[in-house]
Structures are given as structure tokens and as C-alpha cells.
C-alpha positions as CSV (number, residue, x, y, z in Angstrom):
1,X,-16.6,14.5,24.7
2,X,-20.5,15.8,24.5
3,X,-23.1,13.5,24.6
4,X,-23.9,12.3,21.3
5,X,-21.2,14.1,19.5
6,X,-19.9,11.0,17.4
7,X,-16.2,10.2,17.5
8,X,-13.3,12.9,16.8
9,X,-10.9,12.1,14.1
10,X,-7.8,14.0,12.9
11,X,-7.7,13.5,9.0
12,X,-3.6,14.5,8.1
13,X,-1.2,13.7,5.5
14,X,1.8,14.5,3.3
15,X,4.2,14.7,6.3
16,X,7.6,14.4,4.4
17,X,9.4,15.0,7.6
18,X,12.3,15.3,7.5
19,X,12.8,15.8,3.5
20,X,10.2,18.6,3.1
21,X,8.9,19.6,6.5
22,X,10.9,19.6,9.2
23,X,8.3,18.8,11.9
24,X,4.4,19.7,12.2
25,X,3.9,23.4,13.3
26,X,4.4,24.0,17.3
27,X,0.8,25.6,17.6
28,X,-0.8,22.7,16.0
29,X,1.1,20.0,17.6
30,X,0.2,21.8,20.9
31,X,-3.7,20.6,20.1
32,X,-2.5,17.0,19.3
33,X,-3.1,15.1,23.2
34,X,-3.2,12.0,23.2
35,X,-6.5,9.8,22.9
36,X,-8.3,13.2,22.3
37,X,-9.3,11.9,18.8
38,X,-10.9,8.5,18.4
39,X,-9.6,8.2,14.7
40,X,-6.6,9.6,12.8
41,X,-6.8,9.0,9.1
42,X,-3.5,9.6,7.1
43,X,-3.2,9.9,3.5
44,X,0.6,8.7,3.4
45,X,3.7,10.3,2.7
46,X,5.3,9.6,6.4
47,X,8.2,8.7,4.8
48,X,9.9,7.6,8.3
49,X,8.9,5.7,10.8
50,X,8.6,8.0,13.6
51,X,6.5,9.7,12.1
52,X,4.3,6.7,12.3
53,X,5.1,5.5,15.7
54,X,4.5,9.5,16.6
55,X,0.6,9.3,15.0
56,X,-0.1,5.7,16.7
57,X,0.6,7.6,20.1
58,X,-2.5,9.9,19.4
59,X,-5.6,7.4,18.9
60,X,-6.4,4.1,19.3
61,X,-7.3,3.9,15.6
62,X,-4.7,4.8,13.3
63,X,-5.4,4.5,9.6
64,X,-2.6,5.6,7.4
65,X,-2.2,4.5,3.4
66,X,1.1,4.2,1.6
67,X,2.3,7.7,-0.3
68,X,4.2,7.5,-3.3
69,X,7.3,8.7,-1.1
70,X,7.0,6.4,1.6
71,X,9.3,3.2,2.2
72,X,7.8,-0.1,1.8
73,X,9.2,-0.9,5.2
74,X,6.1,1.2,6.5
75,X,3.9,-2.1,5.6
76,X,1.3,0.5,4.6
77,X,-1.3,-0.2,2.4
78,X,-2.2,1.1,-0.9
79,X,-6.0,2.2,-0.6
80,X,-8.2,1.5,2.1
81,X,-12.3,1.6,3.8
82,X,-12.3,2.6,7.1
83,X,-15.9,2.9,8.3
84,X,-16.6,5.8,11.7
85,X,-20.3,5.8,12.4
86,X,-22.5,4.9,9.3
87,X,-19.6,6.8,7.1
88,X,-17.7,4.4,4.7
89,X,-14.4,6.6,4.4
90,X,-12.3,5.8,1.2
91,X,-8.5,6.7,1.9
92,X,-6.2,6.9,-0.6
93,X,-3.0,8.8,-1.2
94,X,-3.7,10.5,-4.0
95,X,-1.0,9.7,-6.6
96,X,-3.3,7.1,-8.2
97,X,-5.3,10.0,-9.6
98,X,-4.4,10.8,-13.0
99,X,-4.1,13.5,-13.7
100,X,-3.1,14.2,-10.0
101,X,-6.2,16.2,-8.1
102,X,-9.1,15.4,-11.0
103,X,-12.5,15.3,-9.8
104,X,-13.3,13.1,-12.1
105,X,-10.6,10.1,-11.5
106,X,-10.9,10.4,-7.7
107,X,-14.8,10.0,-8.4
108,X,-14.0,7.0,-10.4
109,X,-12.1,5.9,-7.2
110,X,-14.8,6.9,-5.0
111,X,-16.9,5.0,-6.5
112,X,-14.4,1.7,-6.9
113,X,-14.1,2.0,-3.2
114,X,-17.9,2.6,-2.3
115,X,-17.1,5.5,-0.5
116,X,-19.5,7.7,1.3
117,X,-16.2,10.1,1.6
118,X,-12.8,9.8,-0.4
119,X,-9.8,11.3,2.0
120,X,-7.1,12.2,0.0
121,X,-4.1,14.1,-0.1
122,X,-0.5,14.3,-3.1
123,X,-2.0,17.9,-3.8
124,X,-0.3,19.2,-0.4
125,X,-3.6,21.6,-1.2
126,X,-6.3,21.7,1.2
127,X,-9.9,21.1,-0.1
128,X,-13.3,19.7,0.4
129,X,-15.8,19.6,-2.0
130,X,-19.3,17.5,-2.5
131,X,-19.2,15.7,-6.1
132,X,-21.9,13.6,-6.6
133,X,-23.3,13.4,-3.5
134,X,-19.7,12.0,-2.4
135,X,-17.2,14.1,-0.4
136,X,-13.8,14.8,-1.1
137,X,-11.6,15.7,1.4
138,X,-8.0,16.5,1.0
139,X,-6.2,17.9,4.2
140,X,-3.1,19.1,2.3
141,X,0.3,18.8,4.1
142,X,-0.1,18.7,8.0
143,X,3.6,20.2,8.3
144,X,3.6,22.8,4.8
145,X,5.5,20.6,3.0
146,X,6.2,22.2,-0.4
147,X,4.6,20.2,-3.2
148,X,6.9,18.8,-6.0
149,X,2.9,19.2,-8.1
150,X,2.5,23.0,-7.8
């Protein structure tokens, strides 16, 4: 890693292997090596736990929040503040938007969390925009999943 670079994290989500997406694309998973990344944040919807145990084997710190699809068995968490740097990093899945994707309820959320940058996914659809002086990043579906919401 360069000097001064910060740390590298991965920010993934909406897996659904193996009920939607049958794995995560061969020339992506070709860049996943092992303790490359620093940080993996995961907006939820494992849904198994390989799929955890399979993240965990990337980075040291592996942050993943409970998806409306995944298994209680998971022990994942609902919402949670990770903080990288001098970033405080809400990450939430996304289905406690309403409606689903609204700037304006993942702001509110944002804001409940006192977040510097809300990660989330549900959508499947990748985005990043600056509301407010807060960023919103959602990663879409790390395998293509198709999306029950579109």
C-alpha cells in the first residue's frame, strides 16, 4: 500500500447466493486476495453462511448488517457505525427505507446514525450521491442478483 494512502475497503452487498446469484462474477472475484483490503463493509443479504465465512477470509475487519433475506442464525446486526479514518460510516441494509431507495428516509437515517457516509444497499442499484453534505453510497448487488424492487 502507498504511503499515506489510508486503508482499502471493499463496500459489497445483496449477495443472495445461492437464491439469486449463483456466485460473485469470476473477474471480480479474481481481485478479491486476501488481506488486500483493510475493511469490507456489507450491506446484508448473505443469506448463507459461507458467504459470510467466504467475506471474513478477505480482511481483518468485516462489517456486515442483517438484510431483510438473511437468517437470524447469521447473528448480524440490524444497523451499525463503523468508523475508517475520521469517517463515521453508517451501514444499513436498506429495507428500513420507506419507501425503499428515498433520499429523504435514508437522510433521516443518516442523520439518526450521525453518519458522515450512509452505505446502503436493497436497491441491487449502484449509486453514490452527496445529500446534504452526507454521502450515500449503495454498491448494488456484488453477484447481479436480480432485484425483487425493480
Amino acid at each position: 500500500m502507498a504511503a499515506n494512502f489510508g486503508e482499502l475497503v471493499l463496500v459489497c452487498g445483496d449477495l443472495h447466493i445461492p437464491q439469486r446469484g449463483a456466485d460473485i462474477p469470476v473477474k471480480f472475484k479474481k481481485l478479491l486476495t486476501p488481506n488486500k483490503m483493510q475493511h469490507i463493509l456489507c450491506t446484508g443479504n448473505l443469506t448463507s453462511a459461507s458467504s459470510l465465512s467466504m467475506l471474513r477470509s478477505l480482511a481483518p475487519n468485516v462489517h456486515c448488517v442483517s438484510g431483510d433475506m438473511d437468517p437470524a442464525s447469521l447473528g448480524l446486526v440490524d444497523r451499525k457505525v463503523v468508523v475508517v479514518g475520521s469517517f463515521r460510516i453508517g451501514l444499513i441494509h436498506g429495507h428500513q427505507s420507506v419507501p425503499w431507495g428515498s433520499a429523504a428516509s435514508l437522510s433521516s437515517l443518516a442523520r439518526q446514525m450521525s453518519a458522515d457516509i450512509l452505505v446502503s444497499g436493497h436497491t441491487h442499484e449502484a449509486a453514490v450521491a452527496n445529500i446534504d453534505g452526507v454521502w450515500h453510497v449503495n454498491p448494488g448487488s456484488i453477484t447481479g442478483a436480480y432485484s425483487a424492487v425493480s
